[in-house]
N, C-alpha and C positions, 0 to 999 in steps of 0.2 A: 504494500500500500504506500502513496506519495506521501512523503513529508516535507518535500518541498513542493508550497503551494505558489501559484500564480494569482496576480492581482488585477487581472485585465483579459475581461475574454474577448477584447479583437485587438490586433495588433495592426499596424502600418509595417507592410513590408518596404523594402528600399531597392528593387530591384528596378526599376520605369522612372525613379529618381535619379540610377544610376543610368541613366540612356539604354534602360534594356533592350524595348523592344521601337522606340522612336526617340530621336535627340527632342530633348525638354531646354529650354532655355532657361537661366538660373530665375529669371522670374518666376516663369509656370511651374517649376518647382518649387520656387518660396509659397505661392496660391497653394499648392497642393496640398505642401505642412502646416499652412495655415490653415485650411480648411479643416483637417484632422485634429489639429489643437481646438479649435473654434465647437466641429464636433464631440469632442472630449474624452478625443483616444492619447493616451499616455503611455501608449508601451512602442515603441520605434526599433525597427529591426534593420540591417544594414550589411556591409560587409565591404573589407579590402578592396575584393574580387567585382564588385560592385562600380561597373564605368572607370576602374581601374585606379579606386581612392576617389573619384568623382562623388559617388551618392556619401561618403562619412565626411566630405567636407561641407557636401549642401545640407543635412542632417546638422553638423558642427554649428556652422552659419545660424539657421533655425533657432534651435536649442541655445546658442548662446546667452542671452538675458532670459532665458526661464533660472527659475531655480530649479536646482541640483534634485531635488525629494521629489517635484513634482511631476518625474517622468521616469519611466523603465526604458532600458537601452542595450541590446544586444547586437553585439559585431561577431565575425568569423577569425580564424587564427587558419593555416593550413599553406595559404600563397606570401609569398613576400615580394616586397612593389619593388625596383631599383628604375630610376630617370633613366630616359633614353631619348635619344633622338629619332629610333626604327622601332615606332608601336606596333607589337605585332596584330594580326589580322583577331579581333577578337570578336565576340556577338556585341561588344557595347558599339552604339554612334557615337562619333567623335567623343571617345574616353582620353583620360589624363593621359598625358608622355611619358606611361610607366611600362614596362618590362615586368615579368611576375616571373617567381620560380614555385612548385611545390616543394614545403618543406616542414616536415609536421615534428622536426627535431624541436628539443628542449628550448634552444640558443636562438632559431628559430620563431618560435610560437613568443618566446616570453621578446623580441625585437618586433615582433607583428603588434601585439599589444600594446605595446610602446607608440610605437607610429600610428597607432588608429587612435591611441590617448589626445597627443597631437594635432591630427586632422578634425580632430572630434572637437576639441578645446573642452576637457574636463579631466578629471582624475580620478574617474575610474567608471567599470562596464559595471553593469546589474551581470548579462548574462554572455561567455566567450563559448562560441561554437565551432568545435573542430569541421572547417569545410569540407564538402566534397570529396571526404573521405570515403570513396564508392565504385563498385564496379562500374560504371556510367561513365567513369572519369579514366578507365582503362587507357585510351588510345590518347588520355592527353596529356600522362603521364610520360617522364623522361623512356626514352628505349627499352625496352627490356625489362623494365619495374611495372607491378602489379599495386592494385590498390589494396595490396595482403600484403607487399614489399612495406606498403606506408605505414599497410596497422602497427607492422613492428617495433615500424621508426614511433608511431605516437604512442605505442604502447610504454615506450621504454622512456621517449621524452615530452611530447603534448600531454598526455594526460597527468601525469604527479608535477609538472611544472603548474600545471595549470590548477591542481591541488595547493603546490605550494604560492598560487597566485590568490587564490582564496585566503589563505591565512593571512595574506602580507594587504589584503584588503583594496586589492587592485581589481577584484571582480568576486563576485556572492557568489558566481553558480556556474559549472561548464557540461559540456556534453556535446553532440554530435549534431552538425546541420547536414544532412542530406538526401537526397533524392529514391532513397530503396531504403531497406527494411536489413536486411544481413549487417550490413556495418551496427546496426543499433545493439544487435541481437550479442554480436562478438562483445559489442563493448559492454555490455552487461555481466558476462564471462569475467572479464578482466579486471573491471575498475567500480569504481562505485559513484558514475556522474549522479549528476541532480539535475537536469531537463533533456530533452531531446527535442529540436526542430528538425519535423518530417513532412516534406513536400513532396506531395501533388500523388501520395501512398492513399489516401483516407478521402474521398470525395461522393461526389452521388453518382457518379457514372465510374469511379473504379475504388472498389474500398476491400474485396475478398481477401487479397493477400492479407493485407493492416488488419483487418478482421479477424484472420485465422490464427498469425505468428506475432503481429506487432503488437496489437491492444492487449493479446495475456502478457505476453514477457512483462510488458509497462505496467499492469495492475499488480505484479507478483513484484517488482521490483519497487525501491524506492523514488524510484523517479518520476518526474508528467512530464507531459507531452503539450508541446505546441504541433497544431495542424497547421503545416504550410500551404500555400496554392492550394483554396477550396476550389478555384472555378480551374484548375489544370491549366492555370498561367492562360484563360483566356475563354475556353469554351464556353464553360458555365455562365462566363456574363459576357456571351451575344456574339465572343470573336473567334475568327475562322482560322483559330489555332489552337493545337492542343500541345500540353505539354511545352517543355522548352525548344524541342527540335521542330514543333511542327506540323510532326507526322501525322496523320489523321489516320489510327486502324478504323477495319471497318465496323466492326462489333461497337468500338467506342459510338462513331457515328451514328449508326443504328439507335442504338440504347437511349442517345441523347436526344435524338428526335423524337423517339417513342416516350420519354421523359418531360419532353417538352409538350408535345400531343396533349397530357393528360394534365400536365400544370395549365395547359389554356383552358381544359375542361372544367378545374378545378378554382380557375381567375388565381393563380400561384403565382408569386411572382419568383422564378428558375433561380435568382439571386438569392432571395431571402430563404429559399429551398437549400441552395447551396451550402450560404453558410450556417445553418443552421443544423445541416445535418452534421457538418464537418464538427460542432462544438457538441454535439448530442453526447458521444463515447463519456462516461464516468470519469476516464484516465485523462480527457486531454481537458486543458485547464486555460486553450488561449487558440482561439483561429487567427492565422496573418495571412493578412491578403496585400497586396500591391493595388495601386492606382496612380492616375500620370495626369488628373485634372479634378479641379477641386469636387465638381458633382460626381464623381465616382467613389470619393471617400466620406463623403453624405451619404448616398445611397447604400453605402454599405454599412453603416451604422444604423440608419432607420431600417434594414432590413430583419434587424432583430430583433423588433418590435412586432411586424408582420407578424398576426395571425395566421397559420394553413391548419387546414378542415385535416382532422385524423381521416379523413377519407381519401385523402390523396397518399397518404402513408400506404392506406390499407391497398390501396389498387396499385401501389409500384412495387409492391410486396408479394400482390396476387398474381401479377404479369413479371414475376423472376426478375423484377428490372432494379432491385436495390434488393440485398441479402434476407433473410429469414431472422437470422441473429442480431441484424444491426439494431442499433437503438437509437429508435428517434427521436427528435422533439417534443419535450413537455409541451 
């Protein structure tokens, strides 16, 4: 059972800050943090990796005259930025003049921490998550090195650094940000974190894995669970993307349609559908979504106010289109 509890069940992701998925002008990103402050989300999620140090210094920016207490704030550890003049080819639009290596050693993680203190302007994280520590990140790892090459490395240096980062009060809580479910499951074996950030694992149109292996490991251990990417970095709310590559299977597209079908039936609105299923599980204690204009991060917070009829549960349940076991919204 969790003993490390969470104090915000929706979070502001920092990925669409960081030019994920279209270049934002530091303006339209100031409106965007604004609008999230204004709606009265306090918990802000970020990363290095993130427009390449771009989103934790417009995050930085932001945050600078709030006070310290009145916001939760979590970054990534895993990549390290070095200035270059040859950006390489990355998914961010026009990111920072940085160069990145993975490196999840000790020496490593506790100089990642340091530089995102920095770009952040404060002294210190709520919560550090070892990035993209995952099979996903196979082919984009150095030659010849597995994302089981890295566990080692953070086994032996991320994780007890980032232990002894907890005592030295440079951050309350670490654990793993990423994209699959195996990496969570290992580091449970191994270490004893206090949160996990799991994206795009637990959604309404794919949750059986997270169902079967991730949400027992989490309830049997002491750790919760933030849900990343409820709408699969785009689907779920209207865009003609899934996930971060893109890809559309077809099963996903099927399901979503057929999902969507029955929220028109039901006047559902697919968003408030989304994140609501995503915070439903017992274990998870915080949903983070992204958005890259201010009426996106309003509509996502009034979305959890939205009423939907247990009848639309009972008939995505009756037509095999959300799991038998899942648990939905009160």
């Amino acid at each position: 059972m969790s003993q490390f509890k969470l104090q915000h069940k929706f979070g502001l992701g920092g990925v669409a800050i960081g030019n994920g998925f279209k270049e934002l002008s530091d303006v339209e990103a100031e409106k965007t943090l604004e609008a999230a402050w204004e709606s009265g989300v306090r918990y802000y999620d970020t990363s290095p990796w993130y427009g390449l140090g771009l989103s934790e210094r417009r995050f930085g920016h932001f945050l600078h005259n709030k006070k310290r207490e009145d916001y939760v704030l979590s970054t990534k550890v895993g990549r390290v930025l070095k200035a270059t003049k040859n950006v390489p080819k990355v998914m961010w639009k026009n990111p920072s003049p940085f160069d990145y290596k993975y490196d999840y050693s000790a020496e490593a993680v506790r100089r990642s921490v340091e530089d995102s203190l920095q770009r952040l302007g404060i002294a210190s994280i709520d919560y550090a998550f070892i990035h993209d520590l995952s099979p996903d990140h196979n082919d984009e790892y150095e030659e010849g090195t597995t994302w089981e090459d890295h566990f080692v490395v953070a086994k032996k240096g991320a994780m007890p650094e980032l232990e002894k980062m907890k005592k030295e009060g440079l951050i309350k809580a670490w654990g793993l940000g990423v994209n699959t479910i195996d990496p969570i499951l290992k580091t449970l074996e191994v270490a004893k974190p206090d949160i996990f950030l799991s994206a795009i694992q637990y959604s309404l149109v794919n949750h059986k894995d997270a169902l079967m292996r991730l949400l027992p490991a989490i309830e049997q251990s002491e750790a919760t669970l933030i849900n990343a990417a409820p709408f699969n970095a785009g689907l779920l709310a209207g865009q003609k993307r899934y996930n971060y590559a893109g890809d559309m299977p077809d099963d996903i597209s099927q399901r979503y349609k057929k999902i969507f079908k029955i929220a028109k039936k039901y006047k559902v609105d697919i968003i408030a559908a989304s994140l609501q299923f995503s915070l439903a599980p017992k274990c998870v204690g915080t949903v983070l979504a992204g958005a890259s204009k201010p009426e996106q991060v309003q509509e996502n917070i009034k979305a959890f106010e939205k009423k939907i009829p247990s009848e639309f549960w009972s008939e995505l349940k009756q037509e095999n289109l959300i799991e038998q076991k899942a648990e939905i919204p009160a």
